[in-house]
N, C-alpha and C positions, 0 to 999 in steps of 0.2 A: 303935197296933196295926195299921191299917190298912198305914201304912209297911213297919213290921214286916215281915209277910207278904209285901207288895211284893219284900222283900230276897230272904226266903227264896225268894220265887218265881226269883228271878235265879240265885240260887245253883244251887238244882238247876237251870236252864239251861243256866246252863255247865257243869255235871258230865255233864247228860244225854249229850253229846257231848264226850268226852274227848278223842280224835287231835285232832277239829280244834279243839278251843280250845287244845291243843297245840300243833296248828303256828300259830294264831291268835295267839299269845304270841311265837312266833320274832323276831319283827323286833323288839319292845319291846326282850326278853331281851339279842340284840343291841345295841341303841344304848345300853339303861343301863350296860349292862357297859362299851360303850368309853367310855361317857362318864366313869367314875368311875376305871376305868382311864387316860387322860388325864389325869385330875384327879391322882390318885396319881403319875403319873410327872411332871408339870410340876410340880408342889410339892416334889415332892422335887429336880428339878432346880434350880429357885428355889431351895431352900437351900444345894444343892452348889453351884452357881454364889457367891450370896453368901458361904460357907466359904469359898469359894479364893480370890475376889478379898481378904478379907479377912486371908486367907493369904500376901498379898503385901508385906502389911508394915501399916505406922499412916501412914496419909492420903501414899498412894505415887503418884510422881509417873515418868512412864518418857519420856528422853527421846533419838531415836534421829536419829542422821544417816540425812540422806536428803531427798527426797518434791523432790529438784532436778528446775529444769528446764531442758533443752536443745535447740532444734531444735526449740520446742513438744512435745517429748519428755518425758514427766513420771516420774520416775523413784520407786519406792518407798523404804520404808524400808529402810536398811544397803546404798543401794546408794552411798554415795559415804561417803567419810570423814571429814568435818566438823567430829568433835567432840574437842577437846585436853586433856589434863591443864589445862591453862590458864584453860579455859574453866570446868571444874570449880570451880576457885579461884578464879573470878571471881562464880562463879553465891553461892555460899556466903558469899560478901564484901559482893558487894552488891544480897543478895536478903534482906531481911530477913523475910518469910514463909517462908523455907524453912530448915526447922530442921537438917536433915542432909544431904548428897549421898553418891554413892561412885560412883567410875568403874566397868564393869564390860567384862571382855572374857570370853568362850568359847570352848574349843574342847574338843576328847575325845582320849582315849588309855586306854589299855590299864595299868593299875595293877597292880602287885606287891607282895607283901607274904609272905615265907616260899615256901613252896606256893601259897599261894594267889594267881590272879590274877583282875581283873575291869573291864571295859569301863563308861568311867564321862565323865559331863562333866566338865570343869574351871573352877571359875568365878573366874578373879581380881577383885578388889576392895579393896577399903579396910578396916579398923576401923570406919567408920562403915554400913556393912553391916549388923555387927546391931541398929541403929537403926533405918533405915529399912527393914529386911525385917522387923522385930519377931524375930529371930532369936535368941536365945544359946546360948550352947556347953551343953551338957546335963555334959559332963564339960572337966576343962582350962579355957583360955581361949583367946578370939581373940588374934592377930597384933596389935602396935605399928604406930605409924607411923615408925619405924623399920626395922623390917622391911621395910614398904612402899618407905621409902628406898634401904635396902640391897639389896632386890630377894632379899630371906634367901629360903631352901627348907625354909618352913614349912606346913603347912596344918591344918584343922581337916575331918573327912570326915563326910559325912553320915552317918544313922542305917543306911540299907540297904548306904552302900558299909563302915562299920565292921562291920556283922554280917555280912559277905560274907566280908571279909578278915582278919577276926579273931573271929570265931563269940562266944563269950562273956567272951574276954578284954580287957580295960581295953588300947586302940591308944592312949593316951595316951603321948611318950615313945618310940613304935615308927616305924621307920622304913619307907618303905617308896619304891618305885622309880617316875617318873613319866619315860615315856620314856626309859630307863634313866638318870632322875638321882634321887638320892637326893633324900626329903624327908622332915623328919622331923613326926610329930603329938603335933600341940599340944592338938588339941581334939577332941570331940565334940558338932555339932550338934543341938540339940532335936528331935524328931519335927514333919516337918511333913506329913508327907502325899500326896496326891494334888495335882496341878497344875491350871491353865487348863485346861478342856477332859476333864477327869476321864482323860486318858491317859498321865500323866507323872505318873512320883515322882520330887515335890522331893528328895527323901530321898537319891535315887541321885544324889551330886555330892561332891566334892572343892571347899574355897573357899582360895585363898591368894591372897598378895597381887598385884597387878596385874600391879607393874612384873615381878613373876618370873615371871607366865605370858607378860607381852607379849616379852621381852629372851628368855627361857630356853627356853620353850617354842613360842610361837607364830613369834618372830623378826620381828614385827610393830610396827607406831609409832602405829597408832593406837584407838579404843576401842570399843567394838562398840555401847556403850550406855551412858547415866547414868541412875542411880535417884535419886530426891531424895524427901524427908520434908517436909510442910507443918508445920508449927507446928500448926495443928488442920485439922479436918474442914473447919470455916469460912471458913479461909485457903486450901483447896488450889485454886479458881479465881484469888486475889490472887497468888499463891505463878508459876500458870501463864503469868499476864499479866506477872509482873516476870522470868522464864525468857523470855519469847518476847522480849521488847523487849532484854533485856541481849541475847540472842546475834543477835538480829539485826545491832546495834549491832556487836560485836564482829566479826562475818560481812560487815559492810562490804553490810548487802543494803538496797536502795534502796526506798523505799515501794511501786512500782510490782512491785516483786520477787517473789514467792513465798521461804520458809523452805526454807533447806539441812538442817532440819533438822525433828520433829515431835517434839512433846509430849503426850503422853496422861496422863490421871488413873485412878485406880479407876473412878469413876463413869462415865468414857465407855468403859473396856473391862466393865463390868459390864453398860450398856446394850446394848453391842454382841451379848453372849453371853445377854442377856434378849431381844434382837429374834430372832437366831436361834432360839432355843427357841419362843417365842412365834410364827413362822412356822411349827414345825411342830404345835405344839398346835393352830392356829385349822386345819391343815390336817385332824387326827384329828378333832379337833371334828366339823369338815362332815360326814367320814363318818361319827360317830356321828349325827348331823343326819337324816343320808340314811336309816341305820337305821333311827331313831323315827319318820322320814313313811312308811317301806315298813309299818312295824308299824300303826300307825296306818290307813293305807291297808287294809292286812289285815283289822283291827278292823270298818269301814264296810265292808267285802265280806262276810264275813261274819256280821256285824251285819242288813244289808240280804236277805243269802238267810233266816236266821233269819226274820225280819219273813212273807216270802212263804210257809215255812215254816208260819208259827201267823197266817195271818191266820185260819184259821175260831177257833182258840182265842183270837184277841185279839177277833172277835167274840161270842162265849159272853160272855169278859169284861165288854164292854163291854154288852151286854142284860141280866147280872145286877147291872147296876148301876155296873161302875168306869168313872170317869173318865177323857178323854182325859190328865191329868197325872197318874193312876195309869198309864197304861202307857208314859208318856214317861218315866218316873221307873223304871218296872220295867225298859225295854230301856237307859237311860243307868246305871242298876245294874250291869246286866248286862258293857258297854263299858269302866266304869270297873274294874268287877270284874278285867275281862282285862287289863287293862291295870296296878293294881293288882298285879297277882298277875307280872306280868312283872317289874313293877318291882323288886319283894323280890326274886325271882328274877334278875336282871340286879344288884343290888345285890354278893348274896351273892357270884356269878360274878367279878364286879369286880374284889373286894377280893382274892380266892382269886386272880385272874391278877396284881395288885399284889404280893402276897406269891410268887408264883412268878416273876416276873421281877425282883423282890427278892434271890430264896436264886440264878437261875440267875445272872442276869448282875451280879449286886452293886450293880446302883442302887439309889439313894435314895428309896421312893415312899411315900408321904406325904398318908392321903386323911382331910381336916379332916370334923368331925361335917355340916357346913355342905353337902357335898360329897353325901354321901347323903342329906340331905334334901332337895337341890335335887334330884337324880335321880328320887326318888319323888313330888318335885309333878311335876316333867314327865312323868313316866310316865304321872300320875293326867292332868294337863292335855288331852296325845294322848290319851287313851279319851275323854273328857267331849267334846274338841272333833270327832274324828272318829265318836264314837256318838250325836252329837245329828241329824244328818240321820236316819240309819234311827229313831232312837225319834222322832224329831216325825211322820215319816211313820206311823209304825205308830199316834200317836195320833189321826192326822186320817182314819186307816179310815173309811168309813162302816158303821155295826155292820149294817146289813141285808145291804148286800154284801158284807160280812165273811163272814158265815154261810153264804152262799149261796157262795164259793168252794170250789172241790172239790181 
């Protein structure tokens, strides 16, 4: 009972003075909210991230000319031309971890089709594309390796450039103009989505075979990129070691050498796009950080005028009887109270700015049960540890000089 009352005493406390336990909540309200907001927008980029690297095909392996050096001059990726048809057929021969390759070259142009036209990439490739992109044609089929032979003028369009160029009709069979040369579709591409980096749709692309974009359209001899498929998950570092050693081998590059060439997995571009994100969440973090020490801070200000406020009523208190751990108990009520009450308050806030930066700008945010409850212990944490100064002090009053303060 005793306790009891303790509470209630707290409560009407904080009511007594409504503004300032008002603005006394500002800074909590703040740092929960960004906190669970943070929480909400990393989670969900953690998923979009992991969606699209896994959007990139079944244990994909991306392997690009480049990263030469010259003149102690260290060149990046696609800046030299390194990689052959050759090498392709060599990797696949005599790489027995890697289950699929396909050569892959890009460029864009300007697509026709009836009336309609539309600005689009090109990606040449192999039949073994939709292997290692996990890809299939949603309508039709993909291209031979005949095709590929022939250098034929076929393609398969993705999902955005078919509803662009042909709105709800079957482009299966329809021909259409790539740099004004005829090609005709064979296929249509599965829905994939958004890309690396959530700013690109896969979707928007044209795929045919290599040799016709390198001879027909580009005028080019060599490949911009090779994709490769690991046998499993297990194999894709065994799959990277037997890719490096073959072409170095083949590359004529000397131990002492650095690679004309670089190799990446899912997992090291998935880390790469988790450390960036991860740089900026610990960066929101702090300022929420910052928030809950100013609110906190706030708390033990005014906490501490409170205290000076009712030292003659914490002397009455304390001459009818209550204990210095009754009023430490009464003003840490009090602290956690405000703090408490920011909490929920900074919760609800939260979630309401998760779901508005949700519908505005279409990210993915994603705030686990775990996420609000960690919020509302720290909430409560910051009152208990910044309201324990002012309540220890207000307990070790001396109740004579208490009374006698005016």
């Amino acid at each position: 009972m005793i306790y009891l009352r303790v509470l209630r005493t707290a409560v009407r406390a904080i009511g007594r003075n409504k503004l300032r336990s008002a603005l006394t909540l500002l800074g909590i309200i703040i740092g929960v909210m960004a906190v669970i907001s943070v929480v909400g927008i990393s989670m969900g980029v953690r998923e979009m991230i992991e969606s699209q690297v896994s959007s990139l095909g079944s244990n994909v392996l991306m392997i690009f000319p480049g990263s030469t050096s010259s003149g102690g001059v260290r060149a990046g990726w696609g800046s030299s031309s390194t990689l052959t048809e050759d090498d392709v057929k060599a990797v696949i021969k005599e790489c027995p971890a890697v289950a699929a390759i396909t050569p892959t070259v890009r460029t864009s142009a300007q697509v026709v089709a009836g009336n309609n036209n539309w600005s689009t990439s090109i990606q040449g490739t192999s039949p073994d594309y939709e292997i290692v992109r996990n890809w299939p044609a949603e309508m039709g089929s993909y291209f031979t390796d005949q095709d590929v032979r022939s250098a034929n003028k076929v393609c398969l369009l993705g999902r955005t450039v078919a509803d662009q160029l042909f709105a709800d009709q079957n482009p299966v069979g329809a021909t259409i103009r790539v740099k004004n040369l005829p090609f005709v579709v064979i296929g249509v591409l599965s829905k994939k989505g958004a890309g690396l980096g959530g700013n690109q749709d896969q979707d928007d692309i044209i795929v045919a075979p290599y040799t016709t974009v390198l001879k027909k359209l580009m005028g080019a001899t060599y490949l911009s990129m090779v994709m490769a498929s690991a046998v499993s998950a297990e194999k894709m570092q065994e799959a990277q070691d037997q890719i490096t050693t073959l072409l170095r081998v083949r590359h004529k590059i000397g131990p002492e050498s650095p690679d004309d060439f670089t190799v990446r997995n899912q997992a090291e571009i998935s880390d790469v796009l988790q450390s960036s994100s991860q740089q900026m969440r610990i960066l929101l973090m702090c300022v929420a950080a910052v928030s809950l020490i100013v609110g906190g801070i706030g708390i033990m200000n005014i906490m501490l005028v409170s205290v000076t406020e009712r030292t003659r009523e914490i002397g009455i208190r304390m001459a009818i009887g209550a204990k210095g751990r009754h009023i430490l108990l009464q003003f840490l009520s009090e602290a956690l109270g405000l703090s408490a009450l920011g909490g929920l308050v900074g919760i609800g806030l939260g979630l309401a700015v998760s779901r508005v930066l949700s519908a505005t700008f279409g990210w993915n945010t994603v705030v686990p049960p775990w996420a609000v409850g960690m919020a509302f212990a720290v909430s409560g944490t910051v009152g208990i540890f910044f309201g324990f100064y002012p309540a220890w002090k207000a307990s070790r009053l001396d109740p004579i000089e208490a009374l006698r303060y005016e």
